[in-house]
N, CA and C atoms of all chains as a GROMACS GRO file, in nm:
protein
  486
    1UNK      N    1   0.084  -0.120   0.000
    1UNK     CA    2   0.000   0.000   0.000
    1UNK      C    3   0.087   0.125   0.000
    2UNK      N    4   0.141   0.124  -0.089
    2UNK     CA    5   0.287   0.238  -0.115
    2UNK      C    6   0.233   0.344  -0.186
    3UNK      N    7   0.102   0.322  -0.285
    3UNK     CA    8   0.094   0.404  -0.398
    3UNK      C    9  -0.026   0.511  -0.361
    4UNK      N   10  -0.040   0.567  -0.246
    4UNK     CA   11  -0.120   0.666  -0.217
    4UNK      C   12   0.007   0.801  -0.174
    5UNK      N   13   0.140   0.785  -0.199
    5UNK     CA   14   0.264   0.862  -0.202
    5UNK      C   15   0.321   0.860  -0.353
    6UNK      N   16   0.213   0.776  -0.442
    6UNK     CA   17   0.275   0.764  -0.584
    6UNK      C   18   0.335   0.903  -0.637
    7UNK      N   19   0.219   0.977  -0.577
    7UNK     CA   20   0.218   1.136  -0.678
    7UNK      C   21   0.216   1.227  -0.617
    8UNK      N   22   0.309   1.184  -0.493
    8UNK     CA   23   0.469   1.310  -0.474
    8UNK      C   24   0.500   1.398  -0.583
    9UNK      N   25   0.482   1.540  -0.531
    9UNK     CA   26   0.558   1.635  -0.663
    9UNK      C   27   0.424   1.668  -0.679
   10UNK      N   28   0.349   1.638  -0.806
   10UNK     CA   29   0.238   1.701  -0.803
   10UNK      C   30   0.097   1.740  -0.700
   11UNK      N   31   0.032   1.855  -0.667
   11UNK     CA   32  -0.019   1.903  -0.577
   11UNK      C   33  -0.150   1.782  -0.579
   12UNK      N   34  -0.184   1.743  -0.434
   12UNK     CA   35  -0.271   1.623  -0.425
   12UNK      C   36  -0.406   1.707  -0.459
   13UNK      N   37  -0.480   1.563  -0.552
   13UNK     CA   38  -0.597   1.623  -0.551
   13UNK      C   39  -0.695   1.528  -0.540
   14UNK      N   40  -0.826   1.604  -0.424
   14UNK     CA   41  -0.883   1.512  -0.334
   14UNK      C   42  -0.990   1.435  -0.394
   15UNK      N   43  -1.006   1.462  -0.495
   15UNK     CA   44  -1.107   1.390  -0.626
   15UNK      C   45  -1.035   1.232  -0.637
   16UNK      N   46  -0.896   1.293  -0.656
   16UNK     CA   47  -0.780   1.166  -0.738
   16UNK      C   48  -0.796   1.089  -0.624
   17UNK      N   49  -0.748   1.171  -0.519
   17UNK     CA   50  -0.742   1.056  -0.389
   17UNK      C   51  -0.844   0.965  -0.352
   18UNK      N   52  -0.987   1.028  -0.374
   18UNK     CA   53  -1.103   0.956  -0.310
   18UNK      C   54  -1.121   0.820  -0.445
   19UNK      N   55  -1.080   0.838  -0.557
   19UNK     CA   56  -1.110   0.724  -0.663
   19UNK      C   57  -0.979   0.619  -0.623
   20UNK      N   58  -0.838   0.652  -0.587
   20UNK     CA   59  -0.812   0.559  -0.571
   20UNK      C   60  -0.792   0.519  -0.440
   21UNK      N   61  -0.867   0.560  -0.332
   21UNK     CA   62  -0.886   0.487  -0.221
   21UNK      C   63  -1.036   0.369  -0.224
   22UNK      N   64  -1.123   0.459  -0.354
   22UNK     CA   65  -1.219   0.362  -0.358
   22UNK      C   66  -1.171   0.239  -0.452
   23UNK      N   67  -1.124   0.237  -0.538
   23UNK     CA   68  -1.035   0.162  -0.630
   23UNK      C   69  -0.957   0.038  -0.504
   24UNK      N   70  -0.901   0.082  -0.445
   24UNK     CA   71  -0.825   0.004  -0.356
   24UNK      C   72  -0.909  -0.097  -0.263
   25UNK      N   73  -1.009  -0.022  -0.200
   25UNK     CA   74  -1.127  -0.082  -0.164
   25UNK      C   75  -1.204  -0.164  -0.187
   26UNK      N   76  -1.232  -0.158  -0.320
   26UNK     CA   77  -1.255  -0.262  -0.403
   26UNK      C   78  -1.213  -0.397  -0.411
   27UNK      N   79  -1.080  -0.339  -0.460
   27UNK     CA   80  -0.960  -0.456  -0.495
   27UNK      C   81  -0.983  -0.549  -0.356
   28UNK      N   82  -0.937  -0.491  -0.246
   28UNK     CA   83  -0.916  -0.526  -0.110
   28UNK      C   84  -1.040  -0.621  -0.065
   29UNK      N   85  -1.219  -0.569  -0.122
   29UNK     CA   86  -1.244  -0.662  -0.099
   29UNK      C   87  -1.290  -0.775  -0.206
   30UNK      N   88  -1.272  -0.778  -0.298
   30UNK     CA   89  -1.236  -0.878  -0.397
   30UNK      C   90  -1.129  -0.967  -0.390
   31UNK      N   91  -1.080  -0.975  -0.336
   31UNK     CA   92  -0.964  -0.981  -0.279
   31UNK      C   93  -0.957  -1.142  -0.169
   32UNK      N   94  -1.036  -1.053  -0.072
   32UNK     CA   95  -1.106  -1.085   0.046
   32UNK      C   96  -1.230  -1.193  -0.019
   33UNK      N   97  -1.289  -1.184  -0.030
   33UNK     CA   98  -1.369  -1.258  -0.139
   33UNK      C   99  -1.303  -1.379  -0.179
   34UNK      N  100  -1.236  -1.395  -0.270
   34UNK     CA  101  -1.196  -1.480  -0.359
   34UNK      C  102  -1.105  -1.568  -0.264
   35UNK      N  103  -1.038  -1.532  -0.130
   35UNK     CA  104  -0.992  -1.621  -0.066
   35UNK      C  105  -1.058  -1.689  -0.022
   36UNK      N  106  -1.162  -1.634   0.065
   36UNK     CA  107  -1.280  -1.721   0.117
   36UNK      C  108  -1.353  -1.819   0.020
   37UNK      N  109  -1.409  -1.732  -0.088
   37UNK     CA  110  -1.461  -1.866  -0.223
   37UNK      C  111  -1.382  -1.993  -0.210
   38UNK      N  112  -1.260  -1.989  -0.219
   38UNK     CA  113  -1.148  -2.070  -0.316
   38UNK      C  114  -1.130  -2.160  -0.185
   39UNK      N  115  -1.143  -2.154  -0.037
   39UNK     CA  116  -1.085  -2.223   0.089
   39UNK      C  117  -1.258  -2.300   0.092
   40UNK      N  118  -1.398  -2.234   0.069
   40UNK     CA  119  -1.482  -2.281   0.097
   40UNK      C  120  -1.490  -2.424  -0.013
   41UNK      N  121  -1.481  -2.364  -0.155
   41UNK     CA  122  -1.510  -2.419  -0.265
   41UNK      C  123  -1.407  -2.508  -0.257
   42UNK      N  124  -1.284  -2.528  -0.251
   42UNK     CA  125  -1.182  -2.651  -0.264
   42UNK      C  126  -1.232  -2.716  -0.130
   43UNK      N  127  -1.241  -2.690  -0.025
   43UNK     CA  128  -1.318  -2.822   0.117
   43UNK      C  129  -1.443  -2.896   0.012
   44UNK      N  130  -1.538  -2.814   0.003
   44UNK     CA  131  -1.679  -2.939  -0.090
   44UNK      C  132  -1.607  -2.964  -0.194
   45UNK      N  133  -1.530  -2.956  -0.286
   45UNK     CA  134  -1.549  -2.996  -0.415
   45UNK      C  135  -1.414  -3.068  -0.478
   46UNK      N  136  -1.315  -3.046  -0.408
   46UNK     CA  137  -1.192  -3.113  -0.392
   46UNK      C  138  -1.171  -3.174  -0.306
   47UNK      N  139  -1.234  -3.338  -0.295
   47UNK     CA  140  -1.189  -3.375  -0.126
   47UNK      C  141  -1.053  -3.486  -0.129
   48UNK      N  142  -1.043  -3.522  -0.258
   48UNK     CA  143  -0.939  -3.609  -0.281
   48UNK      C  144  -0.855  -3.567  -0.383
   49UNK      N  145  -0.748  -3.440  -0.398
   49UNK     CA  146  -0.708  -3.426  -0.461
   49UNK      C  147  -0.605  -3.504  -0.601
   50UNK      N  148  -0.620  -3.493  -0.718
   50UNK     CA  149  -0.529  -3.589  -0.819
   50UNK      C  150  -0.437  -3.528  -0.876
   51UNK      N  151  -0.418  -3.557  -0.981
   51UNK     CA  152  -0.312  -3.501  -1.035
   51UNK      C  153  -0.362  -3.389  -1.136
   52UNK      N  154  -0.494  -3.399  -1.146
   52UNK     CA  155  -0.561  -3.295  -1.223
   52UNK      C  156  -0.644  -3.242  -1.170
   53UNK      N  157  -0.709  -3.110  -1.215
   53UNK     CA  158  -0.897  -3.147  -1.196
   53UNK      C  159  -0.988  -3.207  -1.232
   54UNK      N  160  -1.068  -3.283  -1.174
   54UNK     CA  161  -1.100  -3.358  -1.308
   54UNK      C  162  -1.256  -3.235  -1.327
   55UNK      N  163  -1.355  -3.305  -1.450
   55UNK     CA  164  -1.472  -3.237  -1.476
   55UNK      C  165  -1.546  -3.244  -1.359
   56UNK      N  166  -1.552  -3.341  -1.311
   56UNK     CA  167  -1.703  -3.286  -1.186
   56UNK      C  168  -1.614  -3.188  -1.111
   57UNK      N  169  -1.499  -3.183  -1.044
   57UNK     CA  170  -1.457  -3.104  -0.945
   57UNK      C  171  -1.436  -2.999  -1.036
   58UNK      N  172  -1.436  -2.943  -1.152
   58UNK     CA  173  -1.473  -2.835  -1.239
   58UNK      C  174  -1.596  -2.758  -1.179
   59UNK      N  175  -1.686  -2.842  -1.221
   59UNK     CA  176  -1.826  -2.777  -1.234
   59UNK      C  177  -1.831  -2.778  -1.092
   60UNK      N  178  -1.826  -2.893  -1.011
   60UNK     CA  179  -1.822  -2.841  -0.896
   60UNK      C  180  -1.826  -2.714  -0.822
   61UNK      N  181  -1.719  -2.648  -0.840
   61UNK     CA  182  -1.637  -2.545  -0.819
   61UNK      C  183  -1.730  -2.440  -0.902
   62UNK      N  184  -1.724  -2.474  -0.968
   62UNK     CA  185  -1.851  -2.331  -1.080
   62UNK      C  186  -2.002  -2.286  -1.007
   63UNK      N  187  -2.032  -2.460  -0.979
   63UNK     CA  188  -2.137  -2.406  -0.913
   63UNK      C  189  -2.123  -2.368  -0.736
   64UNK      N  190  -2.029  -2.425  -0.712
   64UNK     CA  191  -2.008  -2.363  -0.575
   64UNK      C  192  -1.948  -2.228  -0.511
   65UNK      N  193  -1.920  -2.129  -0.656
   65UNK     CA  194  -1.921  -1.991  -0.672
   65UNK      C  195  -2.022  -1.933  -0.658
   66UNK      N  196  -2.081  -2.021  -0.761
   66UNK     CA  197  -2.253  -1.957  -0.776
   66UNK      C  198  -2.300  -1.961  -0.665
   67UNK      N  199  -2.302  -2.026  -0.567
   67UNK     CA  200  -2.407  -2.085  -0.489
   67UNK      C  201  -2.332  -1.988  -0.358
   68UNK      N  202  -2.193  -1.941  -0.362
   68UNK     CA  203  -2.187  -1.833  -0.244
   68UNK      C  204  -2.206  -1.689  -0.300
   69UNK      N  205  -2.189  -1.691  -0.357
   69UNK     CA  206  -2.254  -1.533  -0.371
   69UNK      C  207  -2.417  -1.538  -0.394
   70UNK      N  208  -2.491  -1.665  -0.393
   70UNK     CA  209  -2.577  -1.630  -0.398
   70UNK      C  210  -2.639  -1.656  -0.251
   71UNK      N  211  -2.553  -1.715  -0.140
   71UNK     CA  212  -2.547  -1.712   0.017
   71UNK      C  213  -2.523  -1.582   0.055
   72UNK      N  214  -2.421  -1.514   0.001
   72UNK     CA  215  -2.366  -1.398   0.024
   72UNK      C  216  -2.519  -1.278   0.004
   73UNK      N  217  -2.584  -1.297  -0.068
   73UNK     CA  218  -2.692  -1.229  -0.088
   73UNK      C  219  -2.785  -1.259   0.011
   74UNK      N  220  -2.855  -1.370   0.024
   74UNK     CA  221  -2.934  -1.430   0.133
   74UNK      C  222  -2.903  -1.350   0.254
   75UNK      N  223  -2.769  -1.388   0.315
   75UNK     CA  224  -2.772  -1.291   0.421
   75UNK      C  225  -2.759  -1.175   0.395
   76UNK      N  226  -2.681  -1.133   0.320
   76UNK     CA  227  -2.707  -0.948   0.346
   76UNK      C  228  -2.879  -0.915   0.313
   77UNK      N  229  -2.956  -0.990   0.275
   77UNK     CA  230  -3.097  -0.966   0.296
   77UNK      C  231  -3.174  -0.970   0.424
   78UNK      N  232  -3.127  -1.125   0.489
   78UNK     CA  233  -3.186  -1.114   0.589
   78UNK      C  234  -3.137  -1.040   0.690
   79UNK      N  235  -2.993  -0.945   0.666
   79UNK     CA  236  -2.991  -0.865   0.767
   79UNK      C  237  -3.035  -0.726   0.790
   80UNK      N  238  -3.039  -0.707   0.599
   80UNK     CA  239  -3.067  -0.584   0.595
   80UNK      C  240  -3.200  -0.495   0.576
   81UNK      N  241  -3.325  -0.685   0.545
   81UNK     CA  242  -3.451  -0.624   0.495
   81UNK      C  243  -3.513  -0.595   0.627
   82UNK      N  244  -3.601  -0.544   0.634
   82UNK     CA  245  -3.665  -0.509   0.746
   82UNK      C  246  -3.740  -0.583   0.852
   83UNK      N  247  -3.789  -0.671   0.822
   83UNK     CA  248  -3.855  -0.811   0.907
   83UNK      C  249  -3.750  -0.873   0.942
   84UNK      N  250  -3.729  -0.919   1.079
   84UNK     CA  251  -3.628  -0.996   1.125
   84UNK      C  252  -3.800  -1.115   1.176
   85UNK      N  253   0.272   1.403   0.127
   85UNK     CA  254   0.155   1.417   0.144
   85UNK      C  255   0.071   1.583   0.191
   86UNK      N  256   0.000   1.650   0.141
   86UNK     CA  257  -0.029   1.758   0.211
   86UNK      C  258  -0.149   1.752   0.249
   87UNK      N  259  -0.160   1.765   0.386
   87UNK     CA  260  -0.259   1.769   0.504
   87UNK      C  261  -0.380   1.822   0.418
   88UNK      N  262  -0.386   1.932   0.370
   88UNK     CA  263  -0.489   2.015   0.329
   88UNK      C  264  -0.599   1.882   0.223
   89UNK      N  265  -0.542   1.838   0.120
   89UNK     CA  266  -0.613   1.719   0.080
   89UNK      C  267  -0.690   1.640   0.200
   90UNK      N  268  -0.562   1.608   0.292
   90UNK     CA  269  -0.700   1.483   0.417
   90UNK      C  270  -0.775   1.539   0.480
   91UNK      N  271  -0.747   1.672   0.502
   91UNK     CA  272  -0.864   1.774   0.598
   91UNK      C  273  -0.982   1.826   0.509
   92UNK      N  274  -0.941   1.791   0.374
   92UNK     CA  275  -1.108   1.828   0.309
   92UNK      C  276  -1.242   1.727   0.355
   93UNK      N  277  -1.294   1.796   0.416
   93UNK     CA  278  -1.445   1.759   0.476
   93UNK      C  279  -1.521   1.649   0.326
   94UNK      N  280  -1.514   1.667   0.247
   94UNK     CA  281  -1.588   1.612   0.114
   94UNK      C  282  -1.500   1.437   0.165
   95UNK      N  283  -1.348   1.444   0.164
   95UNK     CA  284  -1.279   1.302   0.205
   95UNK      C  285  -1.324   1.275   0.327
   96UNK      N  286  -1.314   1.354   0.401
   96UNK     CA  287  -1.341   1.293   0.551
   96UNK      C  288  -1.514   1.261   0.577
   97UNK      N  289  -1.606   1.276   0.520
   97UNK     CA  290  -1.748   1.227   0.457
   97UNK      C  291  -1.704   1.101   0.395
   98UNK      N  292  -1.663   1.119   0.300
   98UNK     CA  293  -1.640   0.954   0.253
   98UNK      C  294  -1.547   0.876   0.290
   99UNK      N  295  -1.498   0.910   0.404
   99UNK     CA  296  -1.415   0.837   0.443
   99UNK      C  297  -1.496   0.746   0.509
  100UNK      N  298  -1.601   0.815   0.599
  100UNK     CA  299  -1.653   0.757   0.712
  100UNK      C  300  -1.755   0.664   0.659
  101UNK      N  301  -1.818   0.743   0.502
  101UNK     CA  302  -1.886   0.634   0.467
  101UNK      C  303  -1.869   0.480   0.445
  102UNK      N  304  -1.741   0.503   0.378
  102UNK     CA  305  -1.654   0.374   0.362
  102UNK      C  306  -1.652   0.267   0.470
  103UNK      N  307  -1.611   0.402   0.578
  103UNK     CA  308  -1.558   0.252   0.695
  103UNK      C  309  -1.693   0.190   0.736
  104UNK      N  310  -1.811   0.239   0.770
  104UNK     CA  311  -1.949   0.226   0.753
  104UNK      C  312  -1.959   0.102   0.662
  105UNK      N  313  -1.958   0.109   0.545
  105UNK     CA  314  -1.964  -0.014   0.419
  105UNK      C  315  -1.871  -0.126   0.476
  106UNK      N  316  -1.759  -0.046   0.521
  106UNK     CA  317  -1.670  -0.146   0.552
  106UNK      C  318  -1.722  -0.267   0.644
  107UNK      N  319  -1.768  -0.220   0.746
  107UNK     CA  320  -1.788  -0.266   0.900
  107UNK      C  321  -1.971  -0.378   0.809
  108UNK      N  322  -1.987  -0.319   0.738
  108UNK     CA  323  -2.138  -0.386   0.678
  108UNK      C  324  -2.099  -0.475   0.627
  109UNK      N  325  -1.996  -0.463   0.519
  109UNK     CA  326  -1.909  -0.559   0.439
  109UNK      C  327  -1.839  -0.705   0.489
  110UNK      N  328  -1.793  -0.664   0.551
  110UNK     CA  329  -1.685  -0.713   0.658
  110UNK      C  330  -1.820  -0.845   0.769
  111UNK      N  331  -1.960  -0.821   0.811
  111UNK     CA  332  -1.993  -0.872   0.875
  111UNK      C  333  -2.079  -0.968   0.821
  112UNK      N  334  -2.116  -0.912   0.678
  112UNK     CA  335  -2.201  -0.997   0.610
  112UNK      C  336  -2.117  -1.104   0.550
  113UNK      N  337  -1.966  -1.066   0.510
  113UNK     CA  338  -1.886  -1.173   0.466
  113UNK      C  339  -1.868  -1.313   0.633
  114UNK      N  340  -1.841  -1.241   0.732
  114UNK     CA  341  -1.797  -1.305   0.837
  114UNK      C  342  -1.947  -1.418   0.854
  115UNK      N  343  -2.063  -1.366   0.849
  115UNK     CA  344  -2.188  -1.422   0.862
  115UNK      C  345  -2.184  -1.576   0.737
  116UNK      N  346  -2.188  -1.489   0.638
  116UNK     CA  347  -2.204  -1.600   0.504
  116UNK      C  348  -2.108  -1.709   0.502
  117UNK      N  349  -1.987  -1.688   0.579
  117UNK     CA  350  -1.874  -1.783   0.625
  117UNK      C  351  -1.903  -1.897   0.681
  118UNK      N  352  -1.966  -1.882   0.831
  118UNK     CA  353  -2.013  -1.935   0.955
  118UNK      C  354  -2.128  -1.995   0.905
  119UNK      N  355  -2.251  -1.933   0.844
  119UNK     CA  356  -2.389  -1.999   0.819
  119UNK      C  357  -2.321  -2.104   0.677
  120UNK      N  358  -2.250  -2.081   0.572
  120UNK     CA  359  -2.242  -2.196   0.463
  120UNK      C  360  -2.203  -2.309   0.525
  121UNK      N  361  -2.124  -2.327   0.652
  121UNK     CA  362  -2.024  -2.435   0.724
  121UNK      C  363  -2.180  -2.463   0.760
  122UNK      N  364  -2.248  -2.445   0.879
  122UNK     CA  365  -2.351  -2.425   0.929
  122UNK      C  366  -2.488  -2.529   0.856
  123UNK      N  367  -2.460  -2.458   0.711
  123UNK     CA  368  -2.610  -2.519   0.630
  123UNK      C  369  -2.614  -2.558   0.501
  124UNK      N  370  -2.488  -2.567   0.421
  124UNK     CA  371  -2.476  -2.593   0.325
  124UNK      C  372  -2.356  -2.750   0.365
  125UNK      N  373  -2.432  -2.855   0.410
  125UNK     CA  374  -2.369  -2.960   0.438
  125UNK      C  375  -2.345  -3.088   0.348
  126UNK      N  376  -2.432  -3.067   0.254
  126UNK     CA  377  -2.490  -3.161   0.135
  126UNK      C  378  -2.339  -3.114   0.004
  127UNK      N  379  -2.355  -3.211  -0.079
  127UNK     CA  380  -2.285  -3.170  -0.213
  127UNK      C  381  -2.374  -3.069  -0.265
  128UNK      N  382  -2.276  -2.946  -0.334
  128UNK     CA  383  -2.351  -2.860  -0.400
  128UNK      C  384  -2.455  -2.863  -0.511
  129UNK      N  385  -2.607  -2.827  -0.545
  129UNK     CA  386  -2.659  -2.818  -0.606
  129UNK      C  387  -2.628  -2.703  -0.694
  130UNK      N  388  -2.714  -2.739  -0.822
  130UNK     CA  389  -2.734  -2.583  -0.938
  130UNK      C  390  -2.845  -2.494  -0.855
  131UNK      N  391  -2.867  -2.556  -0.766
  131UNK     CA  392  -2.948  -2.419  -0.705
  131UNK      C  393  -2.968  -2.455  -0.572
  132UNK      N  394  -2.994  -2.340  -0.444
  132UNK     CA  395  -3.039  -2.407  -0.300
  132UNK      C  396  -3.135  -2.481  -0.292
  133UNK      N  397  -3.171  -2.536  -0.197
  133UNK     CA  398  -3.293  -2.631  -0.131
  133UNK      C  399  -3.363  -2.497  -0.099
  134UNK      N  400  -3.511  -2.562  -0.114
  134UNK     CA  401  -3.547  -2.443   0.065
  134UNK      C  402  -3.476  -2.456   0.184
  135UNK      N  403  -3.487  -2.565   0.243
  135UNK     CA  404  -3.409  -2.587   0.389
  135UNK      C  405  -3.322  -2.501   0.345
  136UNK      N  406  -3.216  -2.484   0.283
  136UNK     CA  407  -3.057  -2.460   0.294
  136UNK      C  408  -3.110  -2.295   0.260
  137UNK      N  409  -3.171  -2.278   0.189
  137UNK     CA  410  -3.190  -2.121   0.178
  137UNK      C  411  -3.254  -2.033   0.292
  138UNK      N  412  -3.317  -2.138   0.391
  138UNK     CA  413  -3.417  -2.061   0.512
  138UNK      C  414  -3.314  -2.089   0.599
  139UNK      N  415  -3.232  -2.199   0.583
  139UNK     CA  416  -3.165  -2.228   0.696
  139UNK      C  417  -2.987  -2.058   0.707
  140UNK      N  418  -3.003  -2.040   0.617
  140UNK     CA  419  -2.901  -1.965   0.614
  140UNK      C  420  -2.979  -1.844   0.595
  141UNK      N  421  -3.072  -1.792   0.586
  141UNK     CA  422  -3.117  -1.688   0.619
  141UNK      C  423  -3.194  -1.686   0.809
  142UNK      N  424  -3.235  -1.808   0.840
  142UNK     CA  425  -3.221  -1.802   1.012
  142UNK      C  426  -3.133  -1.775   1.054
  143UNK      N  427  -3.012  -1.816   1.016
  143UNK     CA  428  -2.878  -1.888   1.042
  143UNK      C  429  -2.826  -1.722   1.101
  144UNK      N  430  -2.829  -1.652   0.998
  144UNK     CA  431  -2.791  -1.518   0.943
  144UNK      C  432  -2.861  -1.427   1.101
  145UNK      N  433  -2.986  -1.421   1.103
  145UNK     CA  434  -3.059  -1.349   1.198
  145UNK      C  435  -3.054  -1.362   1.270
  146UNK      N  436  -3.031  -1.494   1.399
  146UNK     CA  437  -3.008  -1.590   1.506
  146UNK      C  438  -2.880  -1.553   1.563
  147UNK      N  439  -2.766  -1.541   1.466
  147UNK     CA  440  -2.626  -1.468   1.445
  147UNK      C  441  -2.625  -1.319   1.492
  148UNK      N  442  -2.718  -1.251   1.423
  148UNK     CA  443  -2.736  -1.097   1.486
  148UNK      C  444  -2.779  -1.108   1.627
  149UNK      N  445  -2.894  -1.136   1.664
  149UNK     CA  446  -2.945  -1.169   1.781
  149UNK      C  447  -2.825  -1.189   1.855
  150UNK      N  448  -2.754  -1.338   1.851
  150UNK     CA  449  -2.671  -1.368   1.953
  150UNK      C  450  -2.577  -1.268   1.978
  151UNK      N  451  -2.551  -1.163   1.870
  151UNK     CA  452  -2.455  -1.078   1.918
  151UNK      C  453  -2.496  -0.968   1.980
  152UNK      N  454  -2.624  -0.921   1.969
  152UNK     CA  455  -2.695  -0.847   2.042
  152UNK      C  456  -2.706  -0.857   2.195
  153UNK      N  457  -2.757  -0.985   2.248
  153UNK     CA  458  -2.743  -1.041   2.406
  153UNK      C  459  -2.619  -1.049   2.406
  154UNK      N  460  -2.509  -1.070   2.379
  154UNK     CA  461  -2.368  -1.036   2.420
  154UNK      C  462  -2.357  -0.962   2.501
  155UNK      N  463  -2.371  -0.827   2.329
  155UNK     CA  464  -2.366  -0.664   2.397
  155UNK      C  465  -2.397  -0.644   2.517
  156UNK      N  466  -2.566  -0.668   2.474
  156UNK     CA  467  -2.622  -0.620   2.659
  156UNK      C  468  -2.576  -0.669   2.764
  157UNK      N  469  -2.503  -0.872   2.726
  157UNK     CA  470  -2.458  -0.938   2.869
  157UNK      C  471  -2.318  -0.823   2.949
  158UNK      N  472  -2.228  -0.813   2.810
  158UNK     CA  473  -2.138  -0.739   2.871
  158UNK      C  474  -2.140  -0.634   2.939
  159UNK      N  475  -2.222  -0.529   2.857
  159UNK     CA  476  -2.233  -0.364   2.905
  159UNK      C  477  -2.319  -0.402   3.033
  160UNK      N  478  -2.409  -0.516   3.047
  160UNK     CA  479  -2.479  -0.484   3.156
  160UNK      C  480  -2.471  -0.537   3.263
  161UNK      N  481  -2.440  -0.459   3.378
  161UNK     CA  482  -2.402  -0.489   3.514
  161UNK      C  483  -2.547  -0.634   3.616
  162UNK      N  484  -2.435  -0.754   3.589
  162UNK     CA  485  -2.555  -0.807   3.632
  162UNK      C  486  -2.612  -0.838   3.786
   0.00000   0.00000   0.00000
């Protein structure tokens, strides 16, 4: 996280700054994301690793993307809709 | 770095918004973590069950709750 000193020398400007702190934010949690996917998704869908992947532990894995972000939705609903 | 950029009120607004998103971000990931271990125990389908979709939306609310009686156990002098 070095590059919020990138542009030393020229006068900071707080527009520039706020896009790439949101930019970073992003990244950071995409980031964050994709570790969790990849530790959840290889436990179900890789349980005996080979020397390859094979096709089911493919699709596996495809749909067990699908299926957390579409968890990932579920709860941020049930926390955020109004009926508990 | 010059101060005058971090002291603009317009950053320090979105700053706070952020950490706000953040702290939202951050709990709904921690939640969806705990409830998939929780309720998604079966090999994955092309789509949820009901069970597995109610169960992780209880899962989810039950989760708030418990952290709620925490709060109060701690802050409150028993």
């Amino acid at each position: 996280m070095d590059s919020f000193s990138s542009s030393s020398g020229s006068p900071p400007n707080t527009e520039a700054l706020m896009d790439q702190i949101k930019a970073q934010l992003a990244q950071a949690y995409a980031q964050e994301f994709l570790e969790t996917v990849g530790n959840k998704c290889f436990a179900k869908c890789v349980t005996k690793p080979g020397s390859s992947l094979s096709g089911s532990e493919s699709s596996c894995i495809s749909r067990c993307v699908d299926r957390y972000i579409e968890a990932t939705g579920i709860v941020s609903r049930a926390l955020f809709s109004s009926t508990h | 770095m010059d101060a005058s950029a971090l002291s603009n009120p317009r950053l320090q607004a979105m700053l706070e918004e952020e950490k706000r998103k953040a702290m939202a971000n951050e709990f709904v990931a921690k939640l969806t973590d705990v409830c998939w271990d929780k309720c998604i125990t079966g090999s994955i389908g092309s789509s949820f069950s009901n069970s597995e979709a109610s169960c992780l939306s209880n899962c989810a609310k039950r989760f708030f709750e418990l952290k709620m009686l925490i709060v109060q156990r701690v802050s409150s002098p028993r």
